[in-house]
C-alpha positions in Angstrom: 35.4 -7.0 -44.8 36.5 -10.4 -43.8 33.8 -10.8 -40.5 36.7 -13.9 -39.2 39.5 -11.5 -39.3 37.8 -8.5 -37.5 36.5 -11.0 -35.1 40.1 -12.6 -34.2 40.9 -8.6 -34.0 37.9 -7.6 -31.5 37.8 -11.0 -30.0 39.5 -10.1 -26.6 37.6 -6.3 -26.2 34.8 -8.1 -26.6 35.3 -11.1 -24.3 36.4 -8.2 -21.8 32.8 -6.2 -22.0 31.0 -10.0 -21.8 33.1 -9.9 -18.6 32.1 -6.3 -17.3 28.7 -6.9 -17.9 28.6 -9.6 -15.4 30.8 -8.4 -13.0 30.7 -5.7 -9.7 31.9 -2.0 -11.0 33.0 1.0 -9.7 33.2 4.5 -11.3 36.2 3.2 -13.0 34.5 0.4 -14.2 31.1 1.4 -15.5 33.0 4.3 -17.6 34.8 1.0 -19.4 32.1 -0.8 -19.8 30.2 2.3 -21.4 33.4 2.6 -24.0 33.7 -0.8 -24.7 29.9 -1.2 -25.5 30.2 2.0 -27.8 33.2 0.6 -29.5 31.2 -3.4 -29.6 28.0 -1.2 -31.4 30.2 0.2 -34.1 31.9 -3.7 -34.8 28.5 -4.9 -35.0 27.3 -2.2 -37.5 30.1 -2.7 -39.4 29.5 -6.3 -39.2 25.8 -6.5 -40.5 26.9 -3.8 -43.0 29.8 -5.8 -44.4 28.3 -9.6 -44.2 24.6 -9.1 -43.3 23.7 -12.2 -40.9 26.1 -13.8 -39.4 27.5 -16.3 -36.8 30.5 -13.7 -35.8 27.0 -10.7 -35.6 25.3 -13.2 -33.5 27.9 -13.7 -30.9 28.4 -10.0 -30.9 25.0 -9.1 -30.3 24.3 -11.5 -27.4 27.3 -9.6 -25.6 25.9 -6.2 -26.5 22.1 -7.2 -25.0 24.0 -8.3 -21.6 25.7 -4.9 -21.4 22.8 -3.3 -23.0 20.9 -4.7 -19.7 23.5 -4.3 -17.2 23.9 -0.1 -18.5 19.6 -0.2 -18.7 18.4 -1.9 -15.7 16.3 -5.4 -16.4 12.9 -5.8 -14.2 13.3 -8.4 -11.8 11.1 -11.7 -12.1 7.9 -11.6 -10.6 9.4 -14.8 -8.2 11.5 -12.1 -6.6 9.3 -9.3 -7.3 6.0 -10.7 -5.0 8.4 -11.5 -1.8 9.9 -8.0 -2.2 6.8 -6.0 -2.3 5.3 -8.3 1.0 8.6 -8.1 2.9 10.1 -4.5 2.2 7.9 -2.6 0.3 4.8 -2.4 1.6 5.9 -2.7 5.5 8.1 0.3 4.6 5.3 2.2 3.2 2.8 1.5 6.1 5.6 2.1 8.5 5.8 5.3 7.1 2.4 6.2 8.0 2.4 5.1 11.6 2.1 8.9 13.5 0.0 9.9 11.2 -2.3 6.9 11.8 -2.2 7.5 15.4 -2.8 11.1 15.2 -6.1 10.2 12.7 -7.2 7.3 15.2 -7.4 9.6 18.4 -9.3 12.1 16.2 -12.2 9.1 15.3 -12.2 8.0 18.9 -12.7 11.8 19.5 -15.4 12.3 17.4 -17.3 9.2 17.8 -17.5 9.6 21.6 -18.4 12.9 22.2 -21.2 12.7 19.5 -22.3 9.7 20.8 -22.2 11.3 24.3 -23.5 14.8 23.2 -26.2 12.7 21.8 -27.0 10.3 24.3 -27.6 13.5 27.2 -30.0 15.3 24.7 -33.3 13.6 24.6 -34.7 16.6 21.9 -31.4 15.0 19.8 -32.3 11.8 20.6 -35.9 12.4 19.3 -34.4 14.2 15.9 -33.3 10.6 15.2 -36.7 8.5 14.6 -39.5 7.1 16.2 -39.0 5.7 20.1 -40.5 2.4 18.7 -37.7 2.3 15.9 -34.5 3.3 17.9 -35.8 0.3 20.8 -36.2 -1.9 17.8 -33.1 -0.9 16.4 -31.2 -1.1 19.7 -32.5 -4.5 20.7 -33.1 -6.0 17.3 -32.0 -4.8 14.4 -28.6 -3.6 15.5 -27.3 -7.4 16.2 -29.0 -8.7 13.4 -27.6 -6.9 10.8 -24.3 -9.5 11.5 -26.9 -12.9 10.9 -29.5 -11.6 8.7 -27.1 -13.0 5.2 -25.5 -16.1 4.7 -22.0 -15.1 6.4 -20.0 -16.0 2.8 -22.3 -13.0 1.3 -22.2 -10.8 4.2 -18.1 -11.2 4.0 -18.3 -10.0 1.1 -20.5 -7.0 1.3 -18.5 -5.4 4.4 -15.7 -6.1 2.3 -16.3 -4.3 -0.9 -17.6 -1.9 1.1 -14.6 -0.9 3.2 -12.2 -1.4 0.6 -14.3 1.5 -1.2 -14.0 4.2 1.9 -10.5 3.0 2.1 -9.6 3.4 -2.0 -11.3 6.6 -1.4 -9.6 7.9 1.2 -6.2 7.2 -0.8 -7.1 8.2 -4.5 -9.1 11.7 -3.6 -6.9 12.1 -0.6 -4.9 14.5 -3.0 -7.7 16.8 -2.2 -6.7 17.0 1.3 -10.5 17.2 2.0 -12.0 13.8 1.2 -9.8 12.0 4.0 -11.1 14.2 6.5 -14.8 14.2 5.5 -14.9 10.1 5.1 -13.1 10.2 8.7 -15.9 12.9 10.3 -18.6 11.1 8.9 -17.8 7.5 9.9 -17.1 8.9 13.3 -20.5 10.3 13.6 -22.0 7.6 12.2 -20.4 5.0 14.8 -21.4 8.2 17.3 -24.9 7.9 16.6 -25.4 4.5 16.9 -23.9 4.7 20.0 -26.2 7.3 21.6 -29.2 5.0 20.3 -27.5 2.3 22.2 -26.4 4.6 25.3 -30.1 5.6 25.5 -31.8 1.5 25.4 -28.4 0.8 27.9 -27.1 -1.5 25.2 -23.8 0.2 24.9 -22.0 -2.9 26.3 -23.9 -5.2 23.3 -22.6 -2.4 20.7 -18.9 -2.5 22.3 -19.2 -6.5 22.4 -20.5 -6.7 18.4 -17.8 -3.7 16.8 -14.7 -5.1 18.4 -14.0 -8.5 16.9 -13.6 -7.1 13.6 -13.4 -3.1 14.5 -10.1 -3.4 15.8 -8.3 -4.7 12.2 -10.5 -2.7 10.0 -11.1 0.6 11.8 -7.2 0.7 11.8 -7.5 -0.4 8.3 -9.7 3.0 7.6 -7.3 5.0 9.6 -4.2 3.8 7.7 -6.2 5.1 4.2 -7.1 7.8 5.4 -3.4 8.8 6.9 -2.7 7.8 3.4 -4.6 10.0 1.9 -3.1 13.5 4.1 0.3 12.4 3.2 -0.2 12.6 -0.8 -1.7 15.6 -0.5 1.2 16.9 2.1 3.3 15.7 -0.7 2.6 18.5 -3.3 1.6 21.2 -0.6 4.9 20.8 0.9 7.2 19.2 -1.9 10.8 20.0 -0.4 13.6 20.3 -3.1 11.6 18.2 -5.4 9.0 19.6 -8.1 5.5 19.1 -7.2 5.0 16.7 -9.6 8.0 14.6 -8.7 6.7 14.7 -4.7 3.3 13.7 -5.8 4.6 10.6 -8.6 7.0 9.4 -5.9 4.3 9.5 -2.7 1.4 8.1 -5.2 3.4 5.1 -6.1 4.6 4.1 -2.1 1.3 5.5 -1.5 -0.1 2.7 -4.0 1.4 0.5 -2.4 -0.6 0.9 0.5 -4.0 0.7 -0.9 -3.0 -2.9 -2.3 -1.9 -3.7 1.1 -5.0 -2.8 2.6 -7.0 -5.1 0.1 -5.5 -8.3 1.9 -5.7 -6.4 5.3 -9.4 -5.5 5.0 -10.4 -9.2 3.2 -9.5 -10.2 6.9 -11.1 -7.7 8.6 -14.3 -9.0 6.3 -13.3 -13.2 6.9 -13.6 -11.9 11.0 -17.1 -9.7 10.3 -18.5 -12.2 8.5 -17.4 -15.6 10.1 -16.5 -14.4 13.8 -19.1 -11.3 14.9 -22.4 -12.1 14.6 -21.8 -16.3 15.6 -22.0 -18.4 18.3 -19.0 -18.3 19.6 -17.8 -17.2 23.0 -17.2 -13.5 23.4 -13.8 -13.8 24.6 -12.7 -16.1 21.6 -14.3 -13.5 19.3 -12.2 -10.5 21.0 -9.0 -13.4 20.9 -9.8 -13.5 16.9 -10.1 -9.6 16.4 -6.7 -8.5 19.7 -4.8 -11.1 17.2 -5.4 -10.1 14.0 -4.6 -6.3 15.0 -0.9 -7.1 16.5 -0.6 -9.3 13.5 -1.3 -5.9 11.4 0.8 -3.9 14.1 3.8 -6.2 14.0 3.9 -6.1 10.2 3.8 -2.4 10.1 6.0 -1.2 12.8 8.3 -4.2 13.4 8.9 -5.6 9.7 7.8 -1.9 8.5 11.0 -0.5 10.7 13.3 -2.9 9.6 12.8 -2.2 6.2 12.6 1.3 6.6 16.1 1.1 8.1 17.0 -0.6 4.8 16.3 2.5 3.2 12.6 1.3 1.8 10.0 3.8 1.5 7.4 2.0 0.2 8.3 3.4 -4.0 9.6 1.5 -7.1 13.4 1.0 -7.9 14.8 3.4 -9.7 14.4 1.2 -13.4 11.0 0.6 -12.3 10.0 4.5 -11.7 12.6 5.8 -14.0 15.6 8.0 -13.3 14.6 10.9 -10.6 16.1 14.7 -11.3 18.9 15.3 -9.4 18.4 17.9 -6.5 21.5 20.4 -5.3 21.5 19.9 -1.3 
């Protein structure tokens, strides 16, 4: 075969998929450009059969990986990647949470208060807790100190790893549907007890002065995982017209999504606990630091969450990036 001739032959169907390939198709279009690359496909094996290497099989072949792409799907650059997944993605995803959140934070605020109050009016539970020398200590002592007692860098980082754990928990066994709930109940009861130790030495205003600078942003932070958490394992008890399996891939990647969200969001929370709580600054300027980095979170999560949301967001991959979904009837 002469590879110049068939070129001068092909030379226009091929200049016409290098054109489809780059262009905006309908139905109409996208069916060409399938035939054409088809028909391209065939030259080129007939090319590389005939000639072996050539100049003609290398122009051929740089039109065929454009359509190739174009019919495939390419992954976008990581440039336009990173802005995506802070400005659409991961609102969305956290914007999908939102009632849930609520619902989980009203339960916490629930539980903490009445233990801390069912507590604090039972001096034979009060007792069950430790020595009256201890819980004074505690209460004037060792409960403020805990903020001062490491060097604020290493403290930063404690409470950080720390809450990022409870919150990865509450995400990755939330599939259970129990682990979310238990981590919630026993934080709550934990934050209860303290206060009834606090109620009873009339410290509560110390306790309330010491959890808020940095409680707001990452108790929220702890709700958000463990709302998180319900709605992947909603997402295979209650799949709709999707498999189980489908449900649970699609909600475990936007669900993802939210877990590395919460890494920056609780590294915050951390900077305040470490930096803000337990130092001499004014109480007012330490509840100022904690009030604005909570409607910070808030705005990104129900302002920029809902726009993107509106966009059609939820928080998953693209389609090339999760692959093709089944198509559902309905």
């Amino acid at each position: 075969m002469d590879a110049d001739a068939l070129t001068d032959a092909r030379r226009a169907e091929w200049e016409r998929l290098d054109t489809l390939s780059r262009a905006s198709l309908d139905g109409a279009g996208v069916d060409e450009l399938i035939v054409r690359y088809r028909a391209a496909s065939a030259d080129l094996a007939e090319l590389k059969t005939s000639v072996g290497e050539s100049p003609q099989s290398a122009y051929l072949s740089t039109i065929l990986v454009r359509a190739r792409l174009r019919l495939t799907g390419a992954s976008d650059n990581v440039l336009t990647l990173v802005p995506r997944f802070f400005a659409r993605q991961l609102p969305a995803a956290l914007y999908r949470l939102r009632w849930t959140t609520l619902v989980v934070a009203l339960a916490f605020i629930a539980i903490a208060v009445g233990s801390a109050a069912w507590i604090a009016s039972n001096p034979e539970l009060v007792a069950t807790l430790g020595e009256p020398a201890d819980l004074e200590q505690y209460a004037d002592e060792s409960f403020t100190a805990y903020y001062t007692e490491n060097p604020a860098a290493v403290f930063m980082g404690m409470v950080w790893l720390n809450n990022f754990w409870i919150a990865m928990q509450c995400v990755l066994f939330g599939i259970t549907g129990i682990w979310p709930v238990y981590a919630l109940v026993q934080n709550a009861m934990g934050l209860g007890v303290s206060g009834a130790v606090m109620a009873v030495h009339d410290r509560v205003d110390v306790m309330v002065l010491y959890i808020l600078p940095h409680g707001m942003l990452e108790l929220t932070c702890i709700f958000v995982a463990c709302a998180a958490g319900l709605h992947l394992f909603w997402s295979w008890v209650a799949p709709g017209d999707r498999s189980r399996a489908e449900s649970l891939a699609a909600e475990g990647r936007a669900l993802a999504t939210v877990a590395i969200g919460l890494v920056f969001a609780l590294f915050v929370a951390g900077l305040i606990e470490g930096f803000v709580t337990g130092w001499s600054l004014p109480w007012p300027v330490k509840i100022g630091i904690g009030a604005a980095a909570l409607a910070a979170f808030l705005i990104y999560m129900l302002v920029i969450g809902g726009r993107a949301a509106r966009r059609g967001e939820t928080g998953d991959l693209v389609e090339y990036e999760a692959g093709t979904p089944r198509l559902v009837a309905g």
